[in-house]
ROGU-950844 format. One record per residue: x, y, z of N, C-alpha, C, CB in turn; residue number from 1; residue in one letter. Coordinates in steps of 0.1 Angstrom, whole numbers, plus 5000, padded with zeros to 4 digits. Atoms other than C-alpha are relative to their C-alpha. Glycine has a CB too. Layout:
<sites>
<site n_X="X" n_Y="Y" n_Z="Z" ca_X="X" ca_Y="Y" ca_Z="Z" c_X="X" c_Y="Y" c_Z="Z" cb_X="X" cb_Y="Y" cb_Z="Z" gutor="NUM" paba="a"/>
...
</sites>
This chain:
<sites>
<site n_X="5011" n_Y="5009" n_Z="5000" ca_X="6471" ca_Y="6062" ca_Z="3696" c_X="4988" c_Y="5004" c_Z="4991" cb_X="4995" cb_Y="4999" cb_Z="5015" gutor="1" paba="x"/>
<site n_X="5015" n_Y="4993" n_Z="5009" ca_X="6443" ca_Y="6086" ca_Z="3676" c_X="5004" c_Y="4992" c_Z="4987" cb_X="4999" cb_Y="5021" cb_Z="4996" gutor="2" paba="x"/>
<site n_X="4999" n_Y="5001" n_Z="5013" ca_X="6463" ca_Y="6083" ca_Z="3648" c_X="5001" c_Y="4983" c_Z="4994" cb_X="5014" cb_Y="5009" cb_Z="4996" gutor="3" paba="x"/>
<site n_X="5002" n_Y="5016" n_Z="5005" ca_X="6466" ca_Y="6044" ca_Z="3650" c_X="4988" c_Y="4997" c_Z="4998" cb_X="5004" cb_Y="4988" cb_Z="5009" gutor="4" paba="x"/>
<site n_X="5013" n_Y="5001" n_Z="4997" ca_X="6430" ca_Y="6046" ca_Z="3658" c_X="4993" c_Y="5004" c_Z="4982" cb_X="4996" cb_Y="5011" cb_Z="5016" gutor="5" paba="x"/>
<site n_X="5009" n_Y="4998" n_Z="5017" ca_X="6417" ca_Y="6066" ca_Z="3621" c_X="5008" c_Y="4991" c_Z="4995" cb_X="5000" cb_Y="5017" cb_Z="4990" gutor="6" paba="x"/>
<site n_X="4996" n_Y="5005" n_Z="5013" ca_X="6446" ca_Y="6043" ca_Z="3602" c_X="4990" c_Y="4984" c_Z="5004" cb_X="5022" cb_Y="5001" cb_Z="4998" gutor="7" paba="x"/>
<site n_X="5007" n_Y="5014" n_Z="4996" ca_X="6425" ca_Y="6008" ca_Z="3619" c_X="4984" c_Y="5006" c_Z="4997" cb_X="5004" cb_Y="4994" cb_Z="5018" gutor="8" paba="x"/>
<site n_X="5013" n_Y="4999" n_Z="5004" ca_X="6391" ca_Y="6024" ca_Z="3608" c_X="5002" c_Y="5003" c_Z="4985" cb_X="4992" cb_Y="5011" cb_Z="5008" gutor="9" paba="x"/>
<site n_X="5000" n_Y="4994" n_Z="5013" ca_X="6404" ca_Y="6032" ca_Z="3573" c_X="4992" c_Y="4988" c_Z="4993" cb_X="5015" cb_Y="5003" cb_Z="4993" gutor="10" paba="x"/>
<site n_X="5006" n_Y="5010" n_Z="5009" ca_X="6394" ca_Y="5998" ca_Z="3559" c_X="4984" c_Y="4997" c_Z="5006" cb_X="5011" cb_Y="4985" cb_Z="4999" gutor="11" paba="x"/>
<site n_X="5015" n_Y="5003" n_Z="4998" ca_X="6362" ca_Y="5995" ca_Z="3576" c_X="4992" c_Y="5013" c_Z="4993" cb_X="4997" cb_Y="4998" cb_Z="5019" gutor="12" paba="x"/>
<site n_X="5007" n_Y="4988" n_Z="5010" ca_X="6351" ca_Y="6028" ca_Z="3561" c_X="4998" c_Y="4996" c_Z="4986" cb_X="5010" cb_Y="5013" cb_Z="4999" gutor="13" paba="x"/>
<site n_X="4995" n_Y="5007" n_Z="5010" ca_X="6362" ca_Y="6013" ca_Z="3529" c_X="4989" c_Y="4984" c_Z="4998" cb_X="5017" cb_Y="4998" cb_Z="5004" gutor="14" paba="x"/>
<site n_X="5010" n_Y="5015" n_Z="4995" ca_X="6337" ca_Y="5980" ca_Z="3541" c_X="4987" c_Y="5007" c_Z="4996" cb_X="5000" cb_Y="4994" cb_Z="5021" gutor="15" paba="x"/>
<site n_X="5010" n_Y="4992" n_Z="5002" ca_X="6310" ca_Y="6004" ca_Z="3543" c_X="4996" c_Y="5004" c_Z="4990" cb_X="5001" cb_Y="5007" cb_Z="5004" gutor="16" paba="x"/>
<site n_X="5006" n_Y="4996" n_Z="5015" ca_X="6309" ca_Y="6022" ca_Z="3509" c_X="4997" c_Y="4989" c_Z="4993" cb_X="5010" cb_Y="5008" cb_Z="4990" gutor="17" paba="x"/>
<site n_X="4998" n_Y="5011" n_Z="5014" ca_X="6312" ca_Y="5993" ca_Z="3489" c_X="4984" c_Y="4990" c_Z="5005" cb_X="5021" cb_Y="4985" cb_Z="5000" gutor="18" paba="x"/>
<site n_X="5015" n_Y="5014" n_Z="4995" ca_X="6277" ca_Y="5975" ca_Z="3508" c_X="4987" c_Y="5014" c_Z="4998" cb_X="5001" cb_Y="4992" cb_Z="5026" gutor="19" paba="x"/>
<site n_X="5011" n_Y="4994" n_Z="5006" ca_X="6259" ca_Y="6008" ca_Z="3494" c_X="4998" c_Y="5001" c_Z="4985" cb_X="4999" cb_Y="5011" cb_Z="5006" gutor="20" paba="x"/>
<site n_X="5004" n_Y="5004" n_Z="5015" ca_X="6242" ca_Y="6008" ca_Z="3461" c_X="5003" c_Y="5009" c_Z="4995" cb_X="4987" cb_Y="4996" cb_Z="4995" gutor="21" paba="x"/>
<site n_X="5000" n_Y="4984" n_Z="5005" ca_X="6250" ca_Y="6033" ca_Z="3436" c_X="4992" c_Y="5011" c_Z="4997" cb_X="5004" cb_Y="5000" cb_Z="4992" gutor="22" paba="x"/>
<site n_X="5013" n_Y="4992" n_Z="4998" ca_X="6232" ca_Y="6065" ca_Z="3436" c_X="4995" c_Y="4997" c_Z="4984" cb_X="5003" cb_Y="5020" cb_Z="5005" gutor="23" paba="x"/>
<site n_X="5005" n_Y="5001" n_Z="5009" ca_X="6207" ca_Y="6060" ca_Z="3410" c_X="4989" c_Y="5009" c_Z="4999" cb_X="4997" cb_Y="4989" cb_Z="4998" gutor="24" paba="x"/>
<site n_X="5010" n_Y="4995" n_Z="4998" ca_X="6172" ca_Y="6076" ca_Z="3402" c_X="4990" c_Y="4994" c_Z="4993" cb_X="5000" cb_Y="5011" cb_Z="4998" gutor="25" paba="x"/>
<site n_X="5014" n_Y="5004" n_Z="5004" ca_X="6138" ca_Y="6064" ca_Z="3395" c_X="4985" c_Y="5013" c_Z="4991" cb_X="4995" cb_Y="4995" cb_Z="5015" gutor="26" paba="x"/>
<site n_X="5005" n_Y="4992" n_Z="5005" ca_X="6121" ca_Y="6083" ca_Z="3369" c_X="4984" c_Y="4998" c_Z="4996" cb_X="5008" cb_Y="5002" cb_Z="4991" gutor="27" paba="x"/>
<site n_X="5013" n_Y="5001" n_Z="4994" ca_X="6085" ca_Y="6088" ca_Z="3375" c_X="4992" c_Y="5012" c_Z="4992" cb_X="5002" cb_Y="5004" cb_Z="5017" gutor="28" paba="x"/>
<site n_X="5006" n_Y="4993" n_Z="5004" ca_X="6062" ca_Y="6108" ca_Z="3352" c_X="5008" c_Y="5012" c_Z="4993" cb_X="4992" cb_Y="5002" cb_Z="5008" gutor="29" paba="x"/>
<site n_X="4997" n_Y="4991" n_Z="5009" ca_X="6086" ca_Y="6130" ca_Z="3335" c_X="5008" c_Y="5006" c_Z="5013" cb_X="4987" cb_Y="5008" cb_Z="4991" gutor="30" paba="x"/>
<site n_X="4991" n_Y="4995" n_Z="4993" ca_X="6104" ca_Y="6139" ca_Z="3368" c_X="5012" c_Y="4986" c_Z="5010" cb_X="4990" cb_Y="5010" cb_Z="5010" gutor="31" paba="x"/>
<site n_X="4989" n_Y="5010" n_Z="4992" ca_X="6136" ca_Y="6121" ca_Z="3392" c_X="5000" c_Y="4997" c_Z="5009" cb_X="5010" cb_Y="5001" cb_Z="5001" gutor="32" paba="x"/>
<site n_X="4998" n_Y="5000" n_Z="4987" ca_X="6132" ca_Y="6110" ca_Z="3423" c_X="5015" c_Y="4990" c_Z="5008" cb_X="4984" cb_Y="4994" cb_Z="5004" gutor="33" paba="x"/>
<site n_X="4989" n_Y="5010" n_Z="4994" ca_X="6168" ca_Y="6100" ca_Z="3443" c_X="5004" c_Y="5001" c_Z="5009" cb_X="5010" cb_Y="4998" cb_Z="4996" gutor="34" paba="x"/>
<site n_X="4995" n_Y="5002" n_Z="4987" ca_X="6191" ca_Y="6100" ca_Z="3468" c_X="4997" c_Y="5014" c_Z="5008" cb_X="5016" cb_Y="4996" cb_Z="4998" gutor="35" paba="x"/>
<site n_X="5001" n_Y="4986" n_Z="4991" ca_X="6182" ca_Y="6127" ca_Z="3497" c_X="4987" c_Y="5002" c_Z="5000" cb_X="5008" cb_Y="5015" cb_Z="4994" gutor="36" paba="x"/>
<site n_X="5014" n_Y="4999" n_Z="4996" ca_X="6147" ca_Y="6131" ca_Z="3487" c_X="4988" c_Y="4993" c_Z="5014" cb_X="4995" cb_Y="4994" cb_Z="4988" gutor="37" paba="x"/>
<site n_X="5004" n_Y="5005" n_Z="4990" ca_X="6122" ca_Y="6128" ca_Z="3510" c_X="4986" c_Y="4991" c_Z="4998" cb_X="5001" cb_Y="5010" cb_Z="5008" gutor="38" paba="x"/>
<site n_X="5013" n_Y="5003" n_Z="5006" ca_X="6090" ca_Y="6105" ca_Z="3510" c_X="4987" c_Y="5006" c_Z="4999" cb_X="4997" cb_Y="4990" cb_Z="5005" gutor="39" paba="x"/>
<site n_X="5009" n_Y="4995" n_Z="5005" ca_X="6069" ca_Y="6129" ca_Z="3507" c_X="5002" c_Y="5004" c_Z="4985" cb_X="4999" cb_Y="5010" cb_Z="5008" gutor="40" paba="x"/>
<site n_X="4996" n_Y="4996" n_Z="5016" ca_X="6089" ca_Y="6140" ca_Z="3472" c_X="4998" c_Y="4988" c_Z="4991" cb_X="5016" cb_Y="5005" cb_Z="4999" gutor="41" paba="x"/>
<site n_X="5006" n_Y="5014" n_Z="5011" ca_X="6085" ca_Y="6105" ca_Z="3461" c_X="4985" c_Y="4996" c_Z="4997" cb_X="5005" cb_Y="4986" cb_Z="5006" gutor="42" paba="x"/>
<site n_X="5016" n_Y="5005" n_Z="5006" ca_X="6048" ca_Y="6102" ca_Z="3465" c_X="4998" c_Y="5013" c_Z="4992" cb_X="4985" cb_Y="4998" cb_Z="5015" gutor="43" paba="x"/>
<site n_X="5007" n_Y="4989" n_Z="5010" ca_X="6043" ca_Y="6138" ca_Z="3448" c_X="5006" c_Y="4996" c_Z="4986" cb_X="5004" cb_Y="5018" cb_Z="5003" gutor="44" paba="x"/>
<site n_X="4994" n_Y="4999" n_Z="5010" ca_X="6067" ca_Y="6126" ca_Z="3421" c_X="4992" c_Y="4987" c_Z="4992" cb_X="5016" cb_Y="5000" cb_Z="5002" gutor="45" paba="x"/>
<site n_X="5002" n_Y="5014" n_Z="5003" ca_X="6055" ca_Y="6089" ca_Z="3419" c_X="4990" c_Y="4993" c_Z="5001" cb_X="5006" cb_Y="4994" cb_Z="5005" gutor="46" paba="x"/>
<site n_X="5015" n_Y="5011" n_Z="4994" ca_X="6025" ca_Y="6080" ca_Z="3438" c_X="5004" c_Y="4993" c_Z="5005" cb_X="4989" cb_Y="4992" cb_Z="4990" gutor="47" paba="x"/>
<site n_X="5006" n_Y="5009" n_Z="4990" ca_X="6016" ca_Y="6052" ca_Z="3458" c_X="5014" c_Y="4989" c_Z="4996" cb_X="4980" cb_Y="4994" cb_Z="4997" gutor="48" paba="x"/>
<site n_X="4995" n_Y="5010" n_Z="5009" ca_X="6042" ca_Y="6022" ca_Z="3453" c_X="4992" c_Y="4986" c_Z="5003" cb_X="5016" cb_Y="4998" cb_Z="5002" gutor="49" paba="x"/>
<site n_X="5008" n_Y="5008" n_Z="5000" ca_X="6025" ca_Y="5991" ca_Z="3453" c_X="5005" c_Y="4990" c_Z="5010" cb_X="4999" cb_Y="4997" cb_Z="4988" gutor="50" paba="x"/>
<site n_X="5001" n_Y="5006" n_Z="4994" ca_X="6041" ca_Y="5977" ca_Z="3478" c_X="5012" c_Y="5009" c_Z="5012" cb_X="5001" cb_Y="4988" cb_Z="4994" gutor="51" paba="x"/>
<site n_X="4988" n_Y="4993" n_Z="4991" ca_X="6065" ca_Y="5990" ca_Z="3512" c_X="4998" c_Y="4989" c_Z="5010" cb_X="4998" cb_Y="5018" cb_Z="5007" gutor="52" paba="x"/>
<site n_X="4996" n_Y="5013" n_Z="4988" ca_X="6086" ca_Y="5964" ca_Z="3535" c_X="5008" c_Y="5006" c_Z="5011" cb_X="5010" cb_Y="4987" cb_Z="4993" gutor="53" paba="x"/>
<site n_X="4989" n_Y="4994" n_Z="4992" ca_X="6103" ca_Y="5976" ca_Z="3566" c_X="5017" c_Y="4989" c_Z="5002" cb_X="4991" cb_Y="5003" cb_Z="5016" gutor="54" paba="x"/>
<site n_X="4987" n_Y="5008" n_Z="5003" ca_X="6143" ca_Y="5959" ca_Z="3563" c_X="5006" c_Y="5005" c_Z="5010" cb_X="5007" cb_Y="5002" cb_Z="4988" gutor="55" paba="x"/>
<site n_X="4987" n_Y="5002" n_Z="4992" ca_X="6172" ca_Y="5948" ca_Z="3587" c_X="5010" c_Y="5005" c_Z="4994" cb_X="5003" cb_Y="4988" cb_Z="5003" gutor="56" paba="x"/>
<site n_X="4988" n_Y="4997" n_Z="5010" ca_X="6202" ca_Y="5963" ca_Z="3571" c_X="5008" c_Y="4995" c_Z="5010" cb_X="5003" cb_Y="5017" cb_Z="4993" gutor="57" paba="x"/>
<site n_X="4991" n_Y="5002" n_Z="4993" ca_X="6232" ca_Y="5945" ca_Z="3587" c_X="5012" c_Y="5015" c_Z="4992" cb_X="5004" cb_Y="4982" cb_Z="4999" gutor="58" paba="x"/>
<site n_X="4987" n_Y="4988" n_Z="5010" ca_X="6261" ca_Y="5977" ca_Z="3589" c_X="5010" c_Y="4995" c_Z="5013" cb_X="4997" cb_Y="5024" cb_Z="4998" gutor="59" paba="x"/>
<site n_X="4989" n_Y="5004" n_Z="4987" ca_X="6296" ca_Y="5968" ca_Z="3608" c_X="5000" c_Y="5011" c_Z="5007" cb_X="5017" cb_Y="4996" cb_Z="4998" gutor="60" paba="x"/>
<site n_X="4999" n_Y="4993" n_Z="4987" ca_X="6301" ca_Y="5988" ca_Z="3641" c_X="5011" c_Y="5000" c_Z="5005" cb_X="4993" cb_Y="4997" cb_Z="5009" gutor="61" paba="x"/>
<site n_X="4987" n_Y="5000" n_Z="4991" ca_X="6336" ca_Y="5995" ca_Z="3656" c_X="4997" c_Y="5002" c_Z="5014" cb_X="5011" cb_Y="5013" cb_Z="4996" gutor="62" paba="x"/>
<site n_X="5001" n_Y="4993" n_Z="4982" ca_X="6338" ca_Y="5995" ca_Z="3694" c_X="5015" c_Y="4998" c_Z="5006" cb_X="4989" cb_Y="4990" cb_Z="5012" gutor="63" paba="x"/>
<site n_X="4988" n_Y="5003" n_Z="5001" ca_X="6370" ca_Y="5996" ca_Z="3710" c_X="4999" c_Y="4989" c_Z="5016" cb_X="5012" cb_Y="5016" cb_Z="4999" gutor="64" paba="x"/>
<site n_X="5000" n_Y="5008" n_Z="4985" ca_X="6377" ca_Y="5970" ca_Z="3746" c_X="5012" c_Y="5005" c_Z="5007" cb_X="5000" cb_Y="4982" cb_Z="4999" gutor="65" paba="x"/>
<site n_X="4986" n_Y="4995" n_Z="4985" ca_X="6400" ca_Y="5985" ca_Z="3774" c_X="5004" c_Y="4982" c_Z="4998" cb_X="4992" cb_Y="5007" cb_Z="5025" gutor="66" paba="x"/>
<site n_X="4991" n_Y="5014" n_Z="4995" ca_X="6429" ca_Y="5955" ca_Z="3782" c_X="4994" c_Y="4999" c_Z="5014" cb_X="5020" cb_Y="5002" cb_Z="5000" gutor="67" paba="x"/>
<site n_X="5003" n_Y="5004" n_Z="4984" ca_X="6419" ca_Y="5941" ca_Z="3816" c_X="5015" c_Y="5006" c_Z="5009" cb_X="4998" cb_Y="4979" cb_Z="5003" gutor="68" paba="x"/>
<site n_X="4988" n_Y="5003" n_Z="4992" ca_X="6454" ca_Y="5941" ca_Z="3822" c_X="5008" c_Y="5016" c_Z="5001" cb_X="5010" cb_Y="4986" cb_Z="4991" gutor="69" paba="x"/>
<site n_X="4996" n_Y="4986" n_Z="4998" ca_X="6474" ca_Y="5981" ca_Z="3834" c_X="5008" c_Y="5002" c_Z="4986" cb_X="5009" cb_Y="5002" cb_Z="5014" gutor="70" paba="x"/>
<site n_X="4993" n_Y="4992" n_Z="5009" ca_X="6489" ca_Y="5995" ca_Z="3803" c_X="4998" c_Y="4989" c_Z="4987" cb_X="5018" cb_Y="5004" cb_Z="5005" gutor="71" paba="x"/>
<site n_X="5004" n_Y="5015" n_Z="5014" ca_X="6475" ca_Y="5965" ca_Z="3778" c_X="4992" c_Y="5013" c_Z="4992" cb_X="4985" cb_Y="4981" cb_Z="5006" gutor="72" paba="x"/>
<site n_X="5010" n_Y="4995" n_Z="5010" ca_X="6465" ca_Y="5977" ca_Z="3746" c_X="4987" c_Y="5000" c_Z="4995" cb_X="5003" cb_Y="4997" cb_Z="4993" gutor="73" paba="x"/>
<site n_X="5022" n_Y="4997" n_Z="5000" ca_X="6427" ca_Y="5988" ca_Z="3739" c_X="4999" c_Y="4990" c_Z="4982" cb_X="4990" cb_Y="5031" cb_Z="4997" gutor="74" paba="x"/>
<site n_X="5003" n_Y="5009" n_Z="5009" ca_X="6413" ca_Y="5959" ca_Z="3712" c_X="4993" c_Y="5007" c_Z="4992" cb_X="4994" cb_Y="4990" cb_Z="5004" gutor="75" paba="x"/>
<site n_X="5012" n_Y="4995" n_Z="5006" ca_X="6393" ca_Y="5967" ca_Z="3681" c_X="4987" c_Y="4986" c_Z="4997" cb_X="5005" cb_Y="5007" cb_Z="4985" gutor="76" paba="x"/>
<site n_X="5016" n_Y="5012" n_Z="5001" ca_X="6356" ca_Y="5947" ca_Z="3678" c_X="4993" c_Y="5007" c_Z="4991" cb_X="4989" cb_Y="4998" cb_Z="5014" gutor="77" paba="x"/>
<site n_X="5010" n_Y="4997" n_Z="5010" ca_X="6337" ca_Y="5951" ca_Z="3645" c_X="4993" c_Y="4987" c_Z="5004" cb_X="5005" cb_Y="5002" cb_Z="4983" gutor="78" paba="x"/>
<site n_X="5011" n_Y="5010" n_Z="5003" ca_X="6302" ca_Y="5937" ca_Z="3648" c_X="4990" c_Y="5008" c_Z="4990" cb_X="4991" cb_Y="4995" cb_Z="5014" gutor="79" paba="x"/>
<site n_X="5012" n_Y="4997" n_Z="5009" ca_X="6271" ca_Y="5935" ca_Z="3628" c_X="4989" c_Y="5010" c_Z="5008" cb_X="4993" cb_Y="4986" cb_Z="4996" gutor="80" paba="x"/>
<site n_X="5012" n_Y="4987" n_Z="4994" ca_X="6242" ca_Y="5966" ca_Z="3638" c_X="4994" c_Y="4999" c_Z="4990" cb_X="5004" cb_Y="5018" cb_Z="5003" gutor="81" paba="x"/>
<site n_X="5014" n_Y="5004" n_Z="5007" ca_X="6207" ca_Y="5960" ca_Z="3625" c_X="4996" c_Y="5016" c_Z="5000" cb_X="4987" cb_Y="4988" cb_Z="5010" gutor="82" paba="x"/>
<site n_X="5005" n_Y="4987" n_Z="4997" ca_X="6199" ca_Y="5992" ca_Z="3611" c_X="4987" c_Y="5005" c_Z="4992" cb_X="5010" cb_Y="5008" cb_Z="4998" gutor="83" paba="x"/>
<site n_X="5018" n_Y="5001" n_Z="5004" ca_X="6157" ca_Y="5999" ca_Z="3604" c_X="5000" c_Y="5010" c_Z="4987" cb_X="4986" cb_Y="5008" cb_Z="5016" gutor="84" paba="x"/>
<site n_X="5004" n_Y="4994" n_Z="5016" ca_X="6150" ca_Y="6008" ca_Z="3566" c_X="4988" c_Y="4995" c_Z="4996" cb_X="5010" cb_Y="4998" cb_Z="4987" gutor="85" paba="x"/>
<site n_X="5013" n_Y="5003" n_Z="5006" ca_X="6119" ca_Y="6009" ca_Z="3544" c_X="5004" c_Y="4999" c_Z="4983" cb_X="4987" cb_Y="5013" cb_Z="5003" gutor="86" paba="x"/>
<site n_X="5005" n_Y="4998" n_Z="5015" ca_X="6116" ca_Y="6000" ca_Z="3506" c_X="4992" c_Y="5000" c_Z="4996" cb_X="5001" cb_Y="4995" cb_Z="4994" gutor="87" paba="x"/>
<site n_X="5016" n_Y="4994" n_Z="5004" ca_X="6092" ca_Y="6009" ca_Z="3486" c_X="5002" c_Y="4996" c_Z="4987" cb_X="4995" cb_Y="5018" cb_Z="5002" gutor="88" paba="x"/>
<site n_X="5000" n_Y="5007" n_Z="5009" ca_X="6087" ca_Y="5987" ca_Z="3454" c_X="4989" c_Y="5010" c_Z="4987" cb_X="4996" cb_Y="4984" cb_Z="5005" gutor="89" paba="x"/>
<site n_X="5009" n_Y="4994" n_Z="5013" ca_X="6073" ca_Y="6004" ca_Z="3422" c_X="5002" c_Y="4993" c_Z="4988" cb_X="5004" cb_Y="5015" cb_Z="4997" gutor="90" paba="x"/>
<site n_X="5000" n_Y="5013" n_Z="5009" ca_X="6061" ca_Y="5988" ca_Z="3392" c_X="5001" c_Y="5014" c_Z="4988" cb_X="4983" cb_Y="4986" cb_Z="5000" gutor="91" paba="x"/>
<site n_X="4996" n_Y="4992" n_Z="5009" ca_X="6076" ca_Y="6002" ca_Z="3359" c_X="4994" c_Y="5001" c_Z="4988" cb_X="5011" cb_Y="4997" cb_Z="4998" gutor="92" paba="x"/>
<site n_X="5008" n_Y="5005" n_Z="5013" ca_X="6052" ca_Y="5985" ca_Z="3333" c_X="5006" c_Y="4987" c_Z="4995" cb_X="5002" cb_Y="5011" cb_Z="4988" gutor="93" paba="x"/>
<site n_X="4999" n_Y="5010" n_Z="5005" ca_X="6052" ca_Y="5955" ca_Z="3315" c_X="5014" c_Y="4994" c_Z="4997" cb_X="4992" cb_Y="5002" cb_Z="4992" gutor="94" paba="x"/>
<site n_X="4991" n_Y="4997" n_Z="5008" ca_X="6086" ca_Y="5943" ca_Z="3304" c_X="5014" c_Y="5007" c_Z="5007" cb_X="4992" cb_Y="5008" cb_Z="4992" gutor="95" paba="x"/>
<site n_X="4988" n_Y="4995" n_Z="4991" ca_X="6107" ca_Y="5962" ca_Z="3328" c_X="5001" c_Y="4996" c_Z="5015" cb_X="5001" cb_Y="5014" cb_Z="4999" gutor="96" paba="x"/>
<site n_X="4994" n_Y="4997" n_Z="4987" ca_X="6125" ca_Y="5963" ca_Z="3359" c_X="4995" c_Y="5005" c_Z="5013" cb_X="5008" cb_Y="5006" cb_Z="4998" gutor="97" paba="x"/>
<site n_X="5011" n_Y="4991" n_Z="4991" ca_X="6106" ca_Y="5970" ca_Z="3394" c_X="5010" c_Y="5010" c_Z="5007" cb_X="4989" cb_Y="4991" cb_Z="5012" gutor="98" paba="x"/>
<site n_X="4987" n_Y="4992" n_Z="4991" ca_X="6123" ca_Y="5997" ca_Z="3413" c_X="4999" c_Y="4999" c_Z="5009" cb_X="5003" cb_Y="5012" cb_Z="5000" gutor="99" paba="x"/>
<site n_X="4995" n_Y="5000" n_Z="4981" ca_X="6132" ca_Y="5998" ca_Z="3449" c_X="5005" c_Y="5013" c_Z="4999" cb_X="5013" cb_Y="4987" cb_Z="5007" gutor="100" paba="x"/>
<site n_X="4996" n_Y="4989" n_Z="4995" ca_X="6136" ca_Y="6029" ca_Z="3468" c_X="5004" c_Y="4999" c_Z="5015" cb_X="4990" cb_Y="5010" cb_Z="4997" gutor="101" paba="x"/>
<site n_X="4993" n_Y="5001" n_Z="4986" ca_X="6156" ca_Y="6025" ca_Z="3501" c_X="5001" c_Y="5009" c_Z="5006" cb_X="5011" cb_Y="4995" cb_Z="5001" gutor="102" paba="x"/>
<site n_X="4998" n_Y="4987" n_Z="4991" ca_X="6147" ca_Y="6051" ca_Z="3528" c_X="5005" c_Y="5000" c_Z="5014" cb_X="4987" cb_Y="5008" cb_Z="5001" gutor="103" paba="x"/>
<site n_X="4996" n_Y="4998" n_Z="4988" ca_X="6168" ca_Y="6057" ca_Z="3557" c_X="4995" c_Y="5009" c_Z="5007" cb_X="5009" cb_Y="5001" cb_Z="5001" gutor="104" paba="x"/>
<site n_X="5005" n_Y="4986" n_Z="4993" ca_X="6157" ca_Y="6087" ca_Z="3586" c_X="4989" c_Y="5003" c_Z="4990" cb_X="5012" cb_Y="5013" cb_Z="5002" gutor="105" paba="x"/>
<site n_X="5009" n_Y="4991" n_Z="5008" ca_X="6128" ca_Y="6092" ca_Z="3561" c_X="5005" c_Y="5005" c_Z="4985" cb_X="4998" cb_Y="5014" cb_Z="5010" gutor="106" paba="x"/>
<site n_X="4996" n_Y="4998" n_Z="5011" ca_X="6151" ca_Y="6098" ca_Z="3530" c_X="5005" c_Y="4990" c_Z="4990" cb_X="5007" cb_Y="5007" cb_Z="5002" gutor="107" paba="x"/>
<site n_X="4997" n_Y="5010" n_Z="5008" ca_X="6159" ca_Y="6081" ca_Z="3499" c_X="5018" c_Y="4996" c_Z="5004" cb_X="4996" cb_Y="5006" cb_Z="4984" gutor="108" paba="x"/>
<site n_X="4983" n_Y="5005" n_Z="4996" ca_X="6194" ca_Y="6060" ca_Z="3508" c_X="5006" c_Y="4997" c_Z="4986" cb_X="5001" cb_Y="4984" cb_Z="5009" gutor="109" paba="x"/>
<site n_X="4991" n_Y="5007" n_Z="5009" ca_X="6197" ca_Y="6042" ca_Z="3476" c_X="4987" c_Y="5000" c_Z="4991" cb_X="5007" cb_Y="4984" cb_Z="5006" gutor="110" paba="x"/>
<site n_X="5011" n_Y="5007" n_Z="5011" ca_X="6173" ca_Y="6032" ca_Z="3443" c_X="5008" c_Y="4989" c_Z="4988" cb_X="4991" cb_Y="5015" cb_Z="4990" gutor="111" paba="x"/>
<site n_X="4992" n_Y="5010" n_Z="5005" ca_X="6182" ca_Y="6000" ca_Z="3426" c_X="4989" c_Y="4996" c_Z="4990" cb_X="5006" cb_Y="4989" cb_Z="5011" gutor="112" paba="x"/>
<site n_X="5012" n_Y="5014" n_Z="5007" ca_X="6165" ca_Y="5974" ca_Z="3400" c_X="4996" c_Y="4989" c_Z="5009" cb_X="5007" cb_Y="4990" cb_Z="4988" gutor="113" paba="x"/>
<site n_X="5000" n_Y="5012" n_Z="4994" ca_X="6147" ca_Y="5946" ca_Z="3410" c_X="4992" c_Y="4988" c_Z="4994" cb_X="4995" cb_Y="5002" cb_Z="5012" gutor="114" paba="x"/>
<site n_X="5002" n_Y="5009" n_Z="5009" ca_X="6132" ca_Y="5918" ca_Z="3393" c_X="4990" c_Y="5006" c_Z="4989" cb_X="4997" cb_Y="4987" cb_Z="5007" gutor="115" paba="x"/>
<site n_X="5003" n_Y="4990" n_Z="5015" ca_X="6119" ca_Y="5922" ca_Z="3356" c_X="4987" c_Y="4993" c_Z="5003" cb_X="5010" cb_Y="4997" cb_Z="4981" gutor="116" paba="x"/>
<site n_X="5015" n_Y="5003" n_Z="5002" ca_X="6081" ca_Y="5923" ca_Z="3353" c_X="4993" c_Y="4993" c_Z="4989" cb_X="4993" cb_Y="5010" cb_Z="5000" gutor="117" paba="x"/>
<site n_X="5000" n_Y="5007" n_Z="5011" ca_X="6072" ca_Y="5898" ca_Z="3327" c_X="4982" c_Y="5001" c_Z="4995" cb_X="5006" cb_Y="4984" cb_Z="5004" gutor="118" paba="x"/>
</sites>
């Protein structure tokens, strides 16, 4: 049963990576701020960003359900779990790309592009 149990979470694991962004970094005065940092390392690296939103991140959730019925097979149930993040929008200059810094527990999760500053 374990071992059916890790081979039925393999593709949800597999669900998971692919809904995170790739590690990138946001380069900030001549230094990098990325994944792991913390927001204290991003304001010494970056300063202030000009704007921070708190975000719903939908992530799937395995749970398993007992059968009602004596010796019935235990079900699997992926749902959606709202999980609490902050971005923090920084402006790059004229011309470019604003960045986003996605912090989970306090640390950078992810840093992406986001729309071009015209």
């Amino acid at each position: 049963m374990r071992a059916l149990a890790a081979i039925a979470l393999l593709p949800l694991a597999a669900v998971m990576h692919t809904g995170v962004a790739s590690a990138q970094s946001l380069s900030c005065n001549g230094s990098l701020s990325g994944v792991g940092d913390s927001k204290f390392s991003v304001v010494q690296k970056c300063g202030e960003p000009m704007s921070k939103e708190f975000v719903c991140v939908p992530r799937p959730q395995v749970a398993w359900v007992l059968s009602p019925y004596p010796g019935g097979p235990a079900q699997q149930v992926i749902t959606q779990q709202c999980v609490p993040m902050e971005d923090w929008v920084y402006h790059r200059g004229q011309g470019n790309f604003l960045g986003i810094v996605r912090f989970y527990n306090g640390a950078v999760e992810s840093v992406r592009d986001g729309d071009r500053v015209r």
